[in-house]
ZABA-810865 format. One record per residue: residue number from 0; residue in one letter; x, y, z of N, C-alpha, C in turn. Coordinates in pm, 1 decimal, m for minus. Atoms other than C-alpha are relative to their C-alpha. Layout:
BEGIN
+-----+-----+----------+----------+----------+----------+----------+----------+----------+----------+----------+
:   n : res :     n.xx :     n.yy :     n.zz :    ca.xx :    ca.yy :    ca.zz :     c.xx :     c.yy :     c.zz :
+-----+-----+----------+----------+----------+----------+----------+----------+----------+----------+----------+
: NUM :   A :        X :        Y :        Z :        X :        Y :        Z :        X :        Y :        Z :
...
+-----+-----+----------+----------+----------+----------+----------+----------+----------+----------+----------+
//
This chain:
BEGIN
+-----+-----+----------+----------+----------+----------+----------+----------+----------+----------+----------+
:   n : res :     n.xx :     n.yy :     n.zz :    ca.xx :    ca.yy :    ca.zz :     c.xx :     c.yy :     c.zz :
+-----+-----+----------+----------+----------+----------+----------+----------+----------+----------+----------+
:   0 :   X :    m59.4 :    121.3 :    m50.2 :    101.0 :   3960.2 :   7845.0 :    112.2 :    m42.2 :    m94.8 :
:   1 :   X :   m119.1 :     57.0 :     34.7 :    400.6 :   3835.4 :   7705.0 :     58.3 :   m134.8 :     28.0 :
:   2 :   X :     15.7 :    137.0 :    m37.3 :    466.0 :   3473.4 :   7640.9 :    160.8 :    m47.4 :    m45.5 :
:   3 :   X :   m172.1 :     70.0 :     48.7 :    831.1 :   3316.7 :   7651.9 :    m24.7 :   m189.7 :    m53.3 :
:   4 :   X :    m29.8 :    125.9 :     79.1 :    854.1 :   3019.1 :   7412.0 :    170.2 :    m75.9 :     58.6 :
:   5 :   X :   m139.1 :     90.5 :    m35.5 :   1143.2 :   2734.0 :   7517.2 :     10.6 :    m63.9 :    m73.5 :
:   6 :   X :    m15.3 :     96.8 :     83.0 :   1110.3 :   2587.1 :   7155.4 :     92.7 :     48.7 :   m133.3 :
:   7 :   X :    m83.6 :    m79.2 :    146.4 :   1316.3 :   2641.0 :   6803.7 :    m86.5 :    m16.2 :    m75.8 :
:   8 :   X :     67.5 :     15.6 :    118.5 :   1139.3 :   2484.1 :   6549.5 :    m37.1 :   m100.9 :    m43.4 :
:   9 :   X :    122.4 :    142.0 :    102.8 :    881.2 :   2230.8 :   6376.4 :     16.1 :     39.3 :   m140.3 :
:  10 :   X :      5.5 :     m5.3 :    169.8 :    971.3 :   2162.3 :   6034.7 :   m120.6 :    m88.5 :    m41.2 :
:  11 :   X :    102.5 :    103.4 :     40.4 :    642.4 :   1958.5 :   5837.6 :     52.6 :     m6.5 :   m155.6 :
:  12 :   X :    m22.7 :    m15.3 :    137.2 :    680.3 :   1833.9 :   5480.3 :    m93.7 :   m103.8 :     14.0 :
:  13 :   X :    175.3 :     84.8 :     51.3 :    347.6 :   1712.8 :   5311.5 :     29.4 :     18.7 :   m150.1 :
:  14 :   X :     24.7 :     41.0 :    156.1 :    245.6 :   1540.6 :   4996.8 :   m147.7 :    m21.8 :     m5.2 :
:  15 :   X :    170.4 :     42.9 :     11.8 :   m117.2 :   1552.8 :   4870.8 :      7.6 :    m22.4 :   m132.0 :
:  16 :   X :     66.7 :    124.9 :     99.9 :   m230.7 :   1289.3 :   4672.1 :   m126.6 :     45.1 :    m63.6 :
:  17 :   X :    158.4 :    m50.4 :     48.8 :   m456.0 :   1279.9 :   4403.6 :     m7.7 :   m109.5 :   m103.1 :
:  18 :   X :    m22.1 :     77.8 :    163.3 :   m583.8 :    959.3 :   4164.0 :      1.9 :     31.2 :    m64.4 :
:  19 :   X :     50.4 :    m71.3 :    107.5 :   m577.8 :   1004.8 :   3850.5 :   m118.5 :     32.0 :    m57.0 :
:  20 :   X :    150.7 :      9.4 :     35.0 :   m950.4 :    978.3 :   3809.6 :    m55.3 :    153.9 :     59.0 :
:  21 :   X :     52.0 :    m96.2 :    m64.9 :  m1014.6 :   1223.4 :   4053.6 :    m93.0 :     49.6 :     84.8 :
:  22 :   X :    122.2 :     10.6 :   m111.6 :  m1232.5 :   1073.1 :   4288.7 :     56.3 :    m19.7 :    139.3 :
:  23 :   X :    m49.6 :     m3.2 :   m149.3 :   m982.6 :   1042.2 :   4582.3 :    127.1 :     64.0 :     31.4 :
:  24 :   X :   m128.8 :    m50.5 :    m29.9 :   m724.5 :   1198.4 :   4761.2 :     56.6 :    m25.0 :    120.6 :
:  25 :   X :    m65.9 :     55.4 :   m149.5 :   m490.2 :   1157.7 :   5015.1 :    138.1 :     93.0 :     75.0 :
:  26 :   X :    m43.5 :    m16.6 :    m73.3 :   m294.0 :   1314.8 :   5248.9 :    134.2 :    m45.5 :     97.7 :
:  27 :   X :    m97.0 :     35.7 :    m19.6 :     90.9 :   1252.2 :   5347.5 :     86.2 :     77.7 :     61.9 :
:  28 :   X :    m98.8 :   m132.5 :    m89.2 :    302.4 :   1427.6 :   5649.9 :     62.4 :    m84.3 :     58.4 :
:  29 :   X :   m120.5 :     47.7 :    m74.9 :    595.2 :   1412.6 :   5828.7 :     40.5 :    146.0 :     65.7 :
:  30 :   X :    m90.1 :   m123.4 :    m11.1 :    708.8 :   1667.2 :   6125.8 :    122.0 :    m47.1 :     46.2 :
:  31 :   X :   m170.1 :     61.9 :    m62.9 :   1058.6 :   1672.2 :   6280.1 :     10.2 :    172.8 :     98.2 :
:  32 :   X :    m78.4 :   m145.5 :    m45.5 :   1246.0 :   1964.6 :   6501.2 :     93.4 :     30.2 :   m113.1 :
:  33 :   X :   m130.2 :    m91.0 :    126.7 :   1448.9 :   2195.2 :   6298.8 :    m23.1 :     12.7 :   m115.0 :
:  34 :   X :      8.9 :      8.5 :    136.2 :   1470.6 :   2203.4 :   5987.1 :     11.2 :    m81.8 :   m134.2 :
:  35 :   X :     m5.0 :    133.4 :    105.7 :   1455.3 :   1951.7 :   5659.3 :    143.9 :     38.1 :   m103.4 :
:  36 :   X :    m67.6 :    m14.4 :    135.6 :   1711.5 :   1896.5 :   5423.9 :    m25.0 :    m94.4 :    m76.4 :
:  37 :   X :    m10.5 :    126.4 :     86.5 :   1830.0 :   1666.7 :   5131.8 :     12.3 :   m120.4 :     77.7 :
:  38 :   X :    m38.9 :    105.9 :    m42.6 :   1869.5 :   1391.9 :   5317.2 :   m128.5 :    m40.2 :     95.0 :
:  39 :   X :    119.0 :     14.9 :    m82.1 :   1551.2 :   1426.4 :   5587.3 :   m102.0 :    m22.4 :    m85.5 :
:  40 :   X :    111.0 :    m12.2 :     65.1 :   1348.1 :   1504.0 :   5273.6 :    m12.4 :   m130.2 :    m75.3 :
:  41 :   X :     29.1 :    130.4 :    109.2 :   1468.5 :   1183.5 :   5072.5 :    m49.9 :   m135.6 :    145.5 :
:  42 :   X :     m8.7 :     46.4 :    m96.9 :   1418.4 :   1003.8 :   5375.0 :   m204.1 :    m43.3 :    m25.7 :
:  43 :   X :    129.9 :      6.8 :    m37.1 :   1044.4 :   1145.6 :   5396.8 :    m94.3 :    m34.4 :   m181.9 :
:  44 :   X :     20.0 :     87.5 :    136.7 :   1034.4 :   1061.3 :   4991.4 :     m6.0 :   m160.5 :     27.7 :
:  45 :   X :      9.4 :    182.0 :    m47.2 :   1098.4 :    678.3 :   5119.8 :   m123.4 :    m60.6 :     79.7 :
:  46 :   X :    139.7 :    m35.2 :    m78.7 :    827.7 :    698.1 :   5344.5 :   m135.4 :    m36.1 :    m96.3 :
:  47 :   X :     72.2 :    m77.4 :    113.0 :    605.9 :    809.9 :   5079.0 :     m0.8 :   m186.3 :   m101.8 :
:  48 :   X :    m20.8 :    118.4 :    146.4 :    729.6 :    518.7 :   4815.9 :    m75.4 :   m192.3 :    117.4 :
:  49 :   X :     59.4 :     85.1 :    m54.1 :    636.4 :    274.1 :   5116.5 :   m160.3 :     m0.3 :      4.2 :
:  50 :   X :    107.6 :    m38.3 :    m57.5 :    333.2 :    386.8 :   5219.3 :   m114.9 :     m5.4 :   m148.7 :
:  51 :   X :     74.8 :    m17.8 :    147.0 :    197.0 :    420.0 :   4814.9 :     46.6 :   m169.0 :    m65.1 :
:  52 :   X :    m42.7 :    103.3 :     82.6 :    363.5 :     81.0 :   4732.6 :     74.3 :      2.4 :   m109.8 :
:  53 :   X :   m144.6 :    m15.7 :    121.8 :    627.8 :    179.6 :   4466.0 :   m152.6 :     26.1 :    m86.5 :
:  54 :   X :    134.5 :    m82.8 :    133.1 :    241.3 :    341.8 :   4269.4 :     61.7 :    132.7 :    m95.2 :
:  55 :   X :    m56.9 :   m132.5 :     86.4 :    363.1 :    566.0 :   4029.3 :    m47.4 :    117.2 :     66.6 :
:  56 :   X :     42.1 :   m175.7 :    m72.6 :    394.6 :    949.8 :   4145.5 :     57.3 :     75.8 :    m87.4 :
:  57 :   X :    m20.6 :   m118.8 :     78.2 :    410.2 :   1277.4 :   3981.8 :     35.2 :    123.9 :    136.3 :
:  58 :   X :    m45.1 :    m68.5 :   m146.8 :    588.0 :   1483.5 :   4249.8 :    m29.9 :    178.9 :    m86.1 :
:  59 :   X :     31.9 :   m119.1 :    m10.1 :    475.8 :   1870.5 :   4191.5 :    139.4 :     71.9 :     77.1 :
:  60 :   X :    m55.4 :    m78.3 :   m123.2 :    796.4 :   2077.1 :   4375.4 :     79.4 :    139.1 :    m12.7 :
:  61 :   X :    m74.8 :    m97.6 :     66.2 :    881.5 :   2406.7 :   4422.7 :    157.6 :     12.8 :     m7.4 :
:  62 :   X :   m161.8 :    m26.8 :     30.9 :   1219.8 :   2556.7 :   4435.6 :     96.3 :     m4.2 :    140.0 :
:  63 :   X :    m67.7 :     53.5 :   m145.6 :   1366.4 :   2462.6 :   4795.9 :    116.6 :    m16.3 :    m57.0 :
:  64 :   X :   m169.0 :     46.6 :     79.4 :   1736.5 :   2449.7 :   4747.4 :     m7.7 :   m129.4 :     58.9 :
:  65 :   X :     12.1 :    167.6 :    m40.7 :   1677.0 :   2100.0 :   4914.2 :    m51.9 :    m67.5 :   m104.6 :
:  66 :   X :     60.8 :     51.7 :     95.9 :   1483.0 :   2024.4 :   4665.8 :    125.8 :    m50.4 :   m121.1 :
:  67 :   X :    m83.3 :      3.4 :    142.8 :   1783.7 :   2051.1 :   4378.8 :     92.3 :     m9.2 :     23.8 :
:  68 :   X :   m145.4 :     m2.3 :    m13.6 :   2093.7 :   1980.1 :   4571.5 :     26.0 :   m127.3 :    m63.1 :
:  69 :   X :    m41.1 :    132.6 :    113.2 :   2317.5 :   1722.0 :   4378.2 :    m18.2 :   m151.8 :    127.2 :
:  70 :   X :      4.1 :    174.3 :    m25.2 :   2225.2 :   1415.4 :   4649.0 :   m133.0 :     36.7 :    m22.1 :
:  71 :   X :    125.3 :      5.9 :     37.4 :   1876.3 :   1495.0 :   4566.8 :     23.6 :     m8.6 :   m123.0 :
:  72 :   X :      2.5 :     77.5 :    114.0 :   1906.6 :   1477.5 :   4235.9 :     65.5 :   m141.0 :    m58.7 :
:  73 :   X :    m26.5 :    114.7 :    m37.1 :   2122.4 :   1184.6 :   4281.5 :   m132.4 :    m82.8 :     27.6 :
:  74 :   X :     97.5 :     91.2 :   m115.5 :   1834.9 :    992.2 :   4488.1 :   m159.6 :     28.7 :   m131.8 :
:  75 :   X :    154.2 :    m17.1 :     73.8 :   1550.5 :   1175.5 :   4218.6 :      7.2 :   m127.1 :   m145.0 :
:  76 :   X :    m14.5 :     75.0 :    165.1 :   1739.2 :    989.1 :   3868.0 :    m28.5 :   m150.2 :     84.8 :
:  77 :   X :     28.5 :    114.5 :    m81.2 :   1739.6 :    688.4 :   4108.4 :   m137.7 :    m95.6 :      2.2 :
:  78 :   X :    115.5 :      2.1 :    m54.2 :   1392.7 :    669.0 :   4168.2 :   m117.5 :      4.8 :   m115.5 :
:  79 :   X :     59.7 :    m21.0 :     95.4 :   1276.7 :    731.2 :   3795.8 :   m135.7 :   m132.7 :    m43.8 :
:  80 :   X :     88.8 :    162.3 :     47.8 :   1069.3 :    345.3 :   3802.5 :   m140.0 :     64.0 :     49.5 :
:  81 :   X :    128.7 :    m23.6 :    m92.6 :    820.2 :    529.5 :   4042.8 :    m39.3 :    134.6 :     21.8 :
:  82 :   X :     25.2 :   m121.5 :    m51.8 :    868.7 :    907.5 :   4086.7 :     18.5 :     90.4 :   m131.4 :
:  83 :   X :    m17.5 :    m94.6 :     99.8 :    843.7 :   1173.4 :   3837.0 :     40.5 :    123.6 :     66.4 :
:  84 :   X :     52.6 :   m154.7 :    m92.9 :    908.8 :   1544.6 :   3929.6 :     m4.6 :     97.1 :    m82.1 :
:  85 :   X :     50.1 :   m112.9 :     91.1 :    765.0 :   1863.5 :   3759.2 :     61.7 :     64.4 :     99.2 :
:  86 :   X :    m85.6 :   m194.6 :    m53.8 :    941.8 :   2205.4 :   3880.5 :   m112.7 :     98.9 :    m35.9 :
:  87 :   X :     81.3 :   m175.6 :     32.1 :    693.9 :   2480.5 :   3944.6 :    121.3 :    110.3 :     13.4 :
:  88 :   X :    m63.7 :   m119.4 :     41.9 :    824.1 :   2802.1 :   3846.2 :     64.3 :     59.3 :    110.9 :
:  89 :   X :    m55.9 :    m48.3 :    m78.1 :   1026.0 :   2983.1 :   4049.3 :   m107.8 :    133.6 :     34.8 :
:  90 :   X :     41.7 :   m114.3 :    m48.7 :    862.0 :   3239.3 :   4292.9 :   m215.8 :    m20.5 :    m33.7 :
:  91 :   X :    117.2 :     m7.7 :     80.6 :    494.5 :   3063.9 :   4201.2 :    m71.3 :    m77.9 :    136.6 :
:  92 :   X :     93.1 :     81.7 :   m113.1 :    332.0 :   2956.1 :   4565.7 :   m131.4 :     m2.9 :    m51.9 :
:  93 :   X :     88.6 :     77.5 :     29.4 :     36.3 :   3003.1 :   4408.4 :    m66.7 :    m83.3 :   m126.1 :
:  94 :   X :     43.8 :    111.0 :     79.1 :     46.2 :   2704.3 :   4189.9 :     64.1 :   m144.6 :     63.2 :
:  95 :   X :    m40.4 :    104.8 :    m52.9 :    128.1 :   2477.9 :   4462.5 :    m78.7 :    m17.9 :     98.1 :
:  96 :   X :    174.8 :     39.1 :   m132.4 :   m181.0 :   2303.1 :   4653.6 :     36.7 :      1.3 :    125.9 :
:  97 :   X :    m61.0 :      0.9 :    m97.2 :     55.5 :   2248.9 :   4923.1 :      0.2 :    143.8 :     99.6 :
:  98 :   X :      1.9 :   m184.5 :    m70.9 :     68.6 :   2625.2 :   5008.5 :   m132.5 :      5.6 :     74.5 :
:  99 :   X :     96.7 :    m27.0 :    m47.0 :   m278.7 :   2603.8 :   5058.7 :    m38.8 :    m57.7 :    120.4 :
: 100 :   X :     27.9 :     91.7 :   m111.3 :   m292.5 :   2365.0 :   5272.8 :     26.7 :     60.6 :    163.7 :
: 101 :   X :    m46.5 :   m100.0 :    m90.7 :    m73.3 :   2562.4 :   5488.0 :    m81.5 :     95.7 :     80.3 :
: 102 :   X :     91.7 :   m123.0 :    m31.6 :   m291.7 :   2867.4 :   5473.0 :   m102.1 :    m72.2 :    107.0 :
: 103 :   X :     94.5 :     43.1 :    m57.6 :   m576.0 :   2639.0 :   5620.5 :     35.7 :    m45.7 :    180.4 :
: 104 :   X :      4.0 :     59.3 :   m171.3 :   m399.7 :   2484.4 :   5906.1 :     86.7 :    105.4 :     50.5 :
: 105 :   X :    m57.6 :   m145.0 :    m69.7 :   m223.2 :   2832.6 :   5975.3 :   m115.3 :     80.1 :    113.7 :
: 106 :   X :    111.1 :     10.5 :    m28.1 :   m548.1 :   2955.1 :   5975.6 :   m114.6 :    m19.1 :    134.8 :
: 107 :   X :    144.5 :     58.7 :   m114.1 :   m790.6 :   2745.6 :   6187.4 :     56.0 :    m84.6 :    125.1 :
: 108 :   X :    m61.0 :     62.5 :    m73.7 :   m524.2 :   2511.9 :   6345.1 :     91.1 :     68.1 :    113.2 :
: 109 :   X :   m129.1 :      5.8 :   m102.0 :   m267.2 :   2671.5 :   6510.8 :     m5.7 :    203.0 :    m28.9 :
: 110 :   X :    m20.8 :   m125.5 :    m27.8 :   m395.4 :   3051.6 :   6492.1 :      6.0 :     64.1 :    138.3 :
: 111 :   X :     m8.4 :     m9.8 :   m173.1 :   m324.8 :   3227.8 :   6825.9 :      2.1 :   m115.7 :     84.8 :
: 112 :   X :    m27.5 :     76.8 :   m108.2 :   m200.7 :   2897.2 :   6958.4 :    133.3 :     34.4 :     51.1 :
: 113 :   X :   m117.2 :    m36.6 :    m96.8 :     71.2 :   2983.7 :   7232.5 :     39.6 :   m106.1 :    112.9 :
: 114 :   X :    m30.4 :    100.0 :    m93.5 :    218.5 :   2667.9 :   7376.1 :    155.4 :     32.9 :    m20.9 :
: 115 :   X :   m113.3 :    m13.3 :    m85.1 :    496.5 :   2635.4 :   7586.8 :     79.7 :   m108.8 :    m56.8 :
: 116 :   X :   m102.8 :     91.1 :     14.8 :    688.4 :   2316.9 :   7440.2 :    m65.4 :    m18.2 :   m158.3 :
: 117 :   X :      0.7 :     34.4 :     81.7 :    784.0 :   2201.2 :   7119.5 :   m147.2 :    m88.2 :    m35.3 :
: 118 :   X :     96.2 :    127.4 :     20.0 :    563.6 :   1838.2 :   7126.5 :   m143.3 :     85.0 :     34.6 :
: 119 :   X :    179.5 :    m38.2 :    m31.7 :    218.0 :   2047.6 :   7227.6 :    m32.5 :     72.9 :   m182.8 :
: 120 :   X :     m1.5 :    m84.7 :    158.5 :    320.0 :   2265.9 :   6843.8 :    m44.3 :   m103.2 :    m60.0 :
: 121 :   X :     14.6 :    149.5 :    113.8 :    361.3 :   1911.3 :   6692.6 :   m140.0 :    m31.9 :     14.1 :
: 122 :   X :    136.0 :     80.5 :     12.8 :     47.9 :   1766.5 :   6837.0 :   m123.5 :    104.4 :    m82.5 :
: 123 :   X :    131.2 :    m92.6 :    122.9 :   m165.6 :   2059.7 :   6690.1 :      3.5 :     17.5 :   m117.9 :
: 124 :   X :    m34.1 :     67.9 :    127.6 :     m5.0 :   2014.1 :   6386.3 :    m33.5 :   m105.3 :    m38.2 :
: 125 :   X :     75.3 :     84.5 :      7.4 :   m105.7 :   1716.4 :   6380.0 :    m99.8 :    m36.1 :    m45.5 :
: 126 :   X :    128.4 :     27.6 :     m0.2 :   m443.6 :   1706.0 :   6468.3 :    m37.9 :    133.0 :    m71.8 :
: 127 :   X :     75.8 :    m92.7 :    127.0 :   m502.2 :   1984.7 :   6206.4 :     45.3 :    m81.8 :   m138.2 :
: 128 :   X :    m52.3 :     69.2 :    140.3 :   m304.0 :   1790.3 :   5943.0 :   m106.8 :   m107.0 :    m20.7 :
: 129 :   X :    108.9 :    142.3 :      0.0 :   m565.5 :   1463.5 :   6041.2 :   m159.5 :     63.7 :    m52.8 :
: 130 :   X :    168.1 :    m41.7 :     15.0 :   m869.5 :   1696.4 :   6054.5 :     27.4 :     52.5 :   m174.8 :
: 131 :   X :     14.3 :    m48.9 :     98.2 :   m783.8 :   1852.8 :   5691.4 :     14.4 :   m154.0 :   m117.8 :
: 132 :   X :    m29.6 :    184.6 :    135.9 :   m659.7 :   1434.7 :   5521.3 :   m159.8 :    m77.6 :     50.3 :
: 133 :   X :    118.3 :     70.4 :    m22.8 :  m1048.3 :   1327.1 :   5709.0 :    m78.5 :    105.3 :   m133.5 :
: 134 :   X :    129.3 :    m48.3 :     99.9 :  m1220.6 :   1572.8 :   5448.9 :     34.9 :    m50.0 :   m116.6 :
: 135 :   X :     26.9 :     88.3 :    180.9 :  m1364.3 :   1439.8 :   5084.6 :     58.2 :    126.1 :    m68.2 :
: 136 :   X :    m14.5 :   m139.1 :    133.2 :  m1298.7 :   1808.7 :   4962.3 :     98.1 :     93.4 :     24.0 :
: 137 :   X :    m17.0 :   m117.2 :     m3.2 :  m1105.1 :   2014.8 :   5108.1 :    210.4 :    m23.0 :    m92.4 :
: 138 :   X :   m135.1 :    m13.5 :    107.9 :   m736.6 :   1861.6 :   4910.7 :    m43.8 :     53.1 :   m135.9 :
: 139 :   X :     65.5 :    m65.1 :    147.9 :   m954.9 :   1922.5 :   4573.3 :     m1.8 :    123.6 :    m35.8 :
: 140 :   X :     31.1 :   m115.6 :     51.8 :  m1027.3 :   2254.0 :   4670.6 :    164.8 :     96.4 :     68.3 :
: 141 :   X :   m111.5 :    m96.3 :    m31.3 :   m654.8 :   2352.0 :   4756.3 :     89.4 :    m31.8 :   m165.2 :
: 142 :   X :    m88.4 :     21.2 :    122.5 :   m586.9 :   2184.2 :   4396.0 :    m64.1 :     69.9 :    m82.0 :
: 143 :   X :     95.1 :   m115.7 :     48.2 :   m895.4 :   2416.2 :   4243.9 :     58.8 :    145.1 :    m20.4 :
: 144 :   X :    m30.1 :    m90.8 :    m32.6 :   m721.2 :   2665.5 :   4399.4 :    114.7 :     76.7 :    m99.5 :
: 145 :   X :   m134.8 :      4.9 :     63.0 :   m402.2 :   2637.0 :   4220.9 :    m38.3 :     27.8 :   m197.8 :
: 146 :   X :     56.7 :    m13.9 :    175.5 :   m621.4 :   2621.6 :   3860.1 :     98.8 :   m115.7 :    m52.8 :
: 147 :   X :    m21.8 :    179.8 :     33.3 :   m438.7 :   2275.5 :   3813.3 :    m81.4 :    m98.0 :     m9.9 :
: 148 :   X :    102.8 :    121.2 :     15.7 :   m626.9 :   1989.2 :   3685.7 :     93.2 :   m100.0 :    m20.8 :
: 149 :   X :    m50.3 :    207.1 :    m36.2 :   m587.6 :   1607.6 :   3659.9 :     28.6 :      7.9 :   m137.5 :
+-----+-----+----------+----------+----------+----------+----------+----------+----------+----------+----------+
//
């Protein structure tokens, strides 16, 4: 059987939270069509600074050229009252919990799913992103994963 898709593309960008204590975590997405840049991503950074209340953050990120273009770093020195950012290594997915996360809702969410429109991709995205931010353990054990501690 052969299935014709009429969609381009679901971009997601997620942030997982973690107190410093290490008794809770949390869970932070955003999808869109297409693709993210500097400007979608500081966007979904604003988001983020709402949603946490200007709480201090330690941003983890890899090497995305979005990540390091000069209005992002613009928008990062900006932002120094509330946001920190560490640079994982180049070429190092696995020391980024985020990856894992991936793997999971690759995985269980959206394996052999074959829908016909964009918004049916999103919603299973979604509701795998909700079902993985409802568990007590499973951000811990994508930060376990990574051999990163608090």
């Amino acid at each position: 059987m052969t299935h014709c898709f009429n969609w381009k593309k679901l971009s997601i960008s997620a942030a997982l939270g973690f107190r410093w204590d290490g008794k809770k975590s949390q869970l932070f997405f955003q999808t869109r069509p297409d693709s993210y840049n500097a400007e979608t991503l500081i966007s979904f950074l604003e988001d983020l600074r709402r949603e946490l209340r200007g709480r201090k953050v330690i941003l983890i990120w890899d090497g995305l050229p979005a990540h390091k273009s000069k209005i992002m770093m613009a928008y990062l020195n900006s932002q120094r009252r509330w946001l920190e950012v560490v640079r994982l290594p180049g070429y190092a997915p696995d020391l980024n919990p985020v990856e894992t996360l991936w793997s999971s809702l690759k995985g269980k969410d959206l394996s052999n799913l074959c829908r016909d429109r964009l918004s049916e991709i999103d919603a299973a995205v979604k509701k795998g992103l909700r079902r993985i931010s409802r568990s007590r353990t499973l951000a811990f054990s994508f930060l376990k994963h990574t051999g990163l501690s608090f």
